[in-house]
N, C-alpha and C positions, 0 to 999 in steps of 0.2 A: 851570732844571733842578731837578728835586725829588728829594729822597731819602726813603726809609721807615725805620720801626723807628728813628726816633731817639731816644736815652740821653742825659743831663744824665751827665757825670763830674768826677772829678776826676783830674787829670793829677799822676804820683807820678814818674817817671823813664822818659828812656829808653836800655836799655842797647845798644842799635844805632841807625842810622839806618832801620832796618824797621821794628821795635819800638817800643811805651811799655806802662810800666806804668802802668792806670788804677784809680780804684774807682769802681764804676758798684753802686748798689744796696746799697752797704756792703761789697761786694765787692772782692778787687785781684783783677784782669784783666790778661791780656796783647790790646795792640792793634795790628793793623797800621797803620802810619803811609802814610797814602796820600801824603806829600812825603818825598822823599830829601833834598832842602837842608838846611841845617842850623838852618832853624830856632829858633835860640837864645835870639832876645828874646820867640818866642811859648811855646816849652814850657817852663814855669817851674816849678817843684814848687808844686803848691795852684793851679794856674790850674784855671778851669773850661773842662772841654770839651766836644765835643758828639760822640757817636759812634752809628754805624749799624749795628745786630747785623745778620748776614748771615743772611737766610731760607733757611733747610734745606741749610745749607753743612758741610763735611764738612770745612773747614779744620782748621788746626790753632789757627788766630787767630778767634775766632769775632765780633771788633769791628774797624770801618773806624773811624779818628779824622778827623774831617771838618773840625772847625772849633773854636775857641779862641777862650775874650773874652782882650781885653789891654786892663786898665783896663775901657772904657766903650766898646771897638769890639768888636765880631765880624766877627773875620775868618777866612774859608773857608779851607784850607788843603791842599784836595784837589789835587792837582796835575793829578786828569783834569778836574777842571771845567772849565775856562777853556773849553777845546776843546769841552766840552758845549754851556754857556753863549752862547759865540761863533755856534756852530752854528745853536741856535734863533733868536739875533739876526741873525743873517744871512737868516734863510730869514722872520723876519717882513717881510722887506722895508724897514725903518727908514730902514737908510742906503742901501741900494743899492735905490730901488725898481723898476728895471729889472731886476734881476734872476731870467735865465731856468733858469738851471742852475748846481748847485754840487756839488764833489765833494769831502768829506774825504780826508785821508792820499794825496798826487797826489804818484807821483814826478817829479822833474826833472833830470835829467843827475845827479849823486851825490847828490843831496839829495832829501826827501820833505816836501814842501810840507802844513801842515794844511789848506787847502783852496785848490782853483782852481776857478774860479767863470766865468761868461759871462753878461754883461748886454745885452740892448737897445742898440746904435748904440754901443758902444763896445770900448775894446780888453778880451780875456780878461784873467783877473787872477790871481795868487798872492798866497797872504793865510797869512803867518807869527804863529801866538799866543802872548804870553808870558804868564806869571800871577806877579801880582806880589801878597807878602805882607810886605812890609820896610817898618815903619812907621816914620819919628824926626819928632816934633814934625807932625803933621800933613800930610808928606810923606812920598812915595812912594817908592821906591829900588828899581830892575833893575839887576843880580843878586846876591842876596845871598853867592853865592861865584861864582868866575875860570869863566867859562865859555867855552870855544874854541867849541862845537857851537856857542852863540849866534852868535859871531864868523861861523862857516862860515853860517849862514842869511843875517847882514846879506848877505856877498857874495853868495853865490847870486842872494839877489834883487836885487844890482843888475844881477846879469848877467840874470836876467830881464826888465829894462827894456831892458839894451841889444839884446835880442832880441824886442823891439816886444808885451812884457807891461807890463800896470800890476802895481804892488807893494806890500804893502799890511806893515807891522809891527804887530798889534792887542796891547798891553797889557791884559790884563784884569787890574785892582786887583780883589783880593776880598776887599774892605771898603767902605764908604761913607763921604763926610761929608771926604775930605782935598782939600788944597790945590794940589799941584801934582805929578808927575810928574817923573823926571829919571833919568840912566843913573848908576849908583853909581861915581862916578869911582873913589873911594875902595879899592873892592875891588876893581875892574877897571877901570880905565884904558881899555885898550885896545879894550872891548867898550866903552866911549864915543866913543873917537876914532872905530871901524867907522860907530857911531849917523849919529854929527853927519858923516861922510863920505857916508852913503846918503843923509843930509835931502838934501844939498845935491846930491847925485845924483837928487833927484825922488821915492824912495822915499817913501809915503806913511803917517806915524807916527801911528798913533792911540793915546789913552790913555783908556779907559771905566772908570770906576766899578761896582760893583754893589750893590744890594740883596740885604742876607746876611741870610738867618731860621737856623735851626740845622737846617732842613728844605731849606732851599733858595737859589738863587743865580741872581740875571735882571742883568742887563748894563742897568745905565741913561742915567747921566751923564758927556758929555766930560767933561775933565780935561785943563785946560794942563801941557802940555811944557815942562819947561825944558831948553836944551842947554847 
């Protein structure tokens, strides 16, 4: 996925979770914050970030913030990416290359699936995306705060399987270059215990890597799992 009009900034505060104050050009700026999380170890006062002015927007936020170095990585921080990203790697055919038909945003009994997909000689499928930005030591970490909606996704898709789908959980890391993958026991527990309850129900856990430019974000490298 590509973005335009990208700005080198500096990251000054942010006084909501929608908001930060940038200075882009020698300027402070107000920017909308494309992630609601909270973010904490990426937006640091003085980190450098990377923002995309909005062409002939009539906002009242005239900058998206897309992406953050921390230290010596660049990490994406869009929270639509993933779902972009995801998209295009699905449809290049990489992992699935049977695949005939795919559809984003699919509901399913109370829940709305990011994509249900239909491949070649096998069963339909639901394919649920997280995007993960929680660095410590070369590791990866889902979620960075208590999420119940994750919770409600795991189950759905096991009920998915037991009603003769495949099920697919895609982590998209949006950074490059880490070590392994693992559910943030730490902050949620319980959105671990869901995890390691659907492996073991067949649910199928992937974890990809990407390739982050300040322009853009492609899905490359598995990424071991720990449970």
């Amino acid at each position: 996925m590509q973005y335009q009009r990208i700005e080198e900034g500096v990251f000054l505060k942010r006084p909501n979770r929608f908001v930060a104050e940038v200075e882009v050009g020698g300027k402070k700026e107000i920017a909308h914050v494309k992630n609601t999380g909270r973010c904490r170890e990426l937006l640091i006062p003085g980190s450098t970030v990377y923002l995309e002015k909005a062409a002939g927007s009539i906002r009242k936020t005239q900058w998206d913030l897309v992406a953050v170095k921390k230290g010596d990585i660049l990490i994406n921080m869009d929270s639509q990416a993933p779902n972009k990203a995801a998209e295009e790697w699905l449809l290049s055919r990489e992992f699935f290359q049977n695949l005939r038909f795919l559809k984003p945003e699919c509901r399913y009994g109370d829940s709305r699936f990011d994509f249900y997909g239909e491949r070649d000689g096998e069963r339909p499928f639901f394919m649920e995306v997280k995007g993960v930005t929680l660095e410590k030591d070369g590791a990866v970490y889902f979620p960075d705060a208590p999420t119940e909606r994750g919770i409600k996704h795991i189950r759905e898709l096991c009920r998915c399987m037991e009603e003769g789908y495949d099920a697919y959980l895609l982590f998209v890391i949006q950074m490059e270059g880490v070590r392994f993958f693992s559910p943030n026991d730490s902050t949620h527990p319980a959105f671990g215990d869901a995890l390691r309850e659907a492996a073991e129900k067949g649910v199928h856990l992937l974890a990809r890597e990407c390739r982050v430019t300040p322009s853009s974000m492609e899905i490359t490298n598995p990424v071991p799992i720990c449970l």
